[in-house]
C-alpha distance (Angstrom), angle and dihedral (degrees) to the residues before:
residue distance angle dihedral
X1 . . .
X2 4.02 . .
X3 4.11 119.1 .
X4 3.68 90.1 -95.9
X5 3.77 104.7 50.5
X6 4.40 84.7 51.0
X7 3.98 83.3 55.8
X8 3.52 105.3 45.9
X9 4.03 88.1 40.6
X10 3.80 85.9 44.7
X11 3.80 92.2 52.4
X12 3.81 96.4 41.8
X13 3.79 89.3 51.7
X14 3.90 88.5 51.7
X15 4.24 92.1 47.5
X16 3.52 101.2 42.3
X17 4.29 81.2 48.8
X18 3.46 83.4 63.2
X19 3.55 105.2 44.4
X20 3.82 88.8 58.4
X21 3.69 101.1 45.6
X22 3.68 92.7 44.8
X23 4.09 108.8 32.5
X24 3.82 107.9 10.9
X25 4.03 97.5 43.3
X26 3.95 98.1 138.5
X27 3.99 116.2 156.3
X28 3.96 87.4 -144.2
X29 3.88 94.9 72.1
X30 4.46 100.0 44.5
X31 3.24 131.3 -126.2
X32 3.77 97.8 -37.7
X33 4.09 112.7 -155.1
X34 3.81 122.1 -172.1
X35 3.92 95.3 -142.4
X36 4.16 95.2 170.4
X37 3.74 148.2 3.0
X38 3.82 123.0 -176.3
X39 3.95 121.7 -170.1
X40 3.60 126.8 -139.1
X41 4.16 108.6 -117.2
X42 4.04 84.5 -103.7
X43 3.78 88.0 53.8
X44 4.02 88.3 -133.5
X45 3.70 99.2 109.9
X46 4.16 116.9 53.0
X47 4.19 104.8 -170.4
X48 4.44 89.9 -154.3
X49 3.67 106.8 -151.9
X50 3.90 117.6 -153.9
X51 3.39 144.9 173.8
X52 3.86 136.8 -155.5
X53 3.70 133.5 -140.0
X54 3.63 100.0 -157.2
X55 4.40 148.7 62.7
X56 3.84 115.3 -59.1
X57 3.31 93.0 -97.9
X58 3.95 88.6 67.3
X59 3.66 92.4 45.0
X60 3.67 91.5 61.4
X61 3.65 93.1 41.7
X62 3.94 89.3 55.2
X63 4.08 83.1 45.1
X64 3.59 95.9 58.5
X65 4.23 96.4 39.1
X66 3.09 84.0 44.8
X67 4.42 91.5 56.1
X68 3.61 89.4 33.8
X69 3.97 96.7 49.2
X70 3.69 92.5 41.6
X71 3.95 93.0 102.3
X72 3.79 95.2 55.7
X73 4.17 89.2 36.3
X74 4.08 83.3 54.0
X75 3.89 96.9 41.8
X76 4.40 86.3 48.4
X77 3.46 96.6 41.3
X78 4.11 93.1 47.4
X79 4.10 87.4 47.5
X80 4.23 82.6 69.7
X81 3.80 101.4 45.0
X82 3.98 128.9 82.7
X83 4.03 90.1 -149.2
X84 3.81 125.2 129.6
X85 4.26 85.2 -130.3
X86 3.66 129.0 38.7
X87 3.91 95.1 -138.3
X88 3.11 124.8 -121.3
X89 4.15 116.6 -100.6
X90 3.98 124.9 -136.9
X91 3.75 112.2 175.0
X92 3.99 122.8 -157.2
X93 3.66 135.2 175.7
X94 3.55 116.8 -104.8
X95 3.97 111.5 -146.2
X96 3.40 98.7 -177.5
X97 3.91 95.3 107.4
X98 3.88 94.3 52.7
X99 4.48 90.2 38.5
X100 4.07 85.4 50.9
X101 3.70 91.1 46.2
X102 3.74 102.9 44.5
X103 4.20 80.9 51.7
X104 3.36 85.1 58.0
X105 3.72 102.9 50.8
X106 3.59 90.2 55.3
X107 3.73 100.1 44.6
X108 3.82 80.9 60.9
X109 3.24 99.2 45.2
X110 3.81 86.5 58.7
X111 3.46 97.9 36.7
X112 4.15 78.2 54.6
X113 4.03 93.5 51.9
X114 3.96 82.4 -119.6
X115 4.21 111.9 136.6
X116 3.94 106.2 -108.7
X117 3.83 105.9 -104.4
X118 3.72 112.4 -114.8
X119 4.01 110.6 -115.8
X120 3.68 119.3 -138.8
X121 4.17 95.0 -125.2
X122 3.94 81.1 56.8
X123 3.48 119.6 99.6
X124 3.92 126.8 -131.3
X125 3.83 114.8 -97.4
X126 3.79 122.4 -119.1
C-alpha cells in the first residue's frame, strides 16, 4: 500500500469514527468500532472494517445502519477529503476480537486441565 492510500484510509477511518460517535450513536446497534479501512490502488473503493461490542442482534442492527446510512457516511466523509472521487464505502464486520478471544478461552481452559467446551458452530468429530 503506497503513502497515499495509508492517508486517505487513515483519514477515512478517523471521519467515519466521528460520524458514529457524534450523529449515529444508537444503543440498539453496540459499541460500534471502526478497527480498519483499506483503499483500492485507485482510491475509489474504501472496504470499512468494523467491529461491534454487543449480542448478534446489535451486530446486525449496526450492519444494516451501517448499509442504510452509507449515502450520508459517503457524502460526510467526501466533504473532508481533497480527492477528485469520494470513494465508494463497503462496510464488513471484523471478527477478529471475538476469533482471538474464543482462542483464548480455550488455551486457558487447557492451560487449566479443564476439557475445551464444544461450540455450537463446531462440528462433531468422527
Amino acid at each position: 500500500m503506497s503513502i497515499r492510500t495509508e492517508r486517505v484510509a487513515s483519514v477515512i477511518k478517523h471521519e467515519i469514527g466521528n460520524i458514529l460517535t457524534r450523529e449515529l450513536n444508537d444503543p440498539r446497534n453496540g459499541l460500534i468500532t471502526v478497527t480498519d479501512v483499506r483503499m483500492t490502488p485507485d482510491l475509489r473503493v474504501a472496504r470499512v472494517a468494523f467491529s461491534v461490542f454487543g449480542d448478534e442482534n446489535a451486530k446486525q442492527h449496526a450492519m444494516k445502519m451501517l448499509n442504510d446510512e452509507k449515502p450520508q457516511i459517503r457524502s460526510t466523509v467526501g466533504s473532508h477529503l481533497r480527492l477528485r472521487y469520494t470513494p465508494v464505502l463497503e462496510f464488513f464486520l471484523d471478527e477478529t476480537m471475538e476469533s482471538a478471544d474464543r482462542i483464548h478461552r480455550l488455551l486457558k481452559q487447557i492451560h487449566d486441565g479443564e476439557k475445551p467446551k464444544k461450540a455450537d458452530s463446531e462440528p462433531d468429530s468422527v
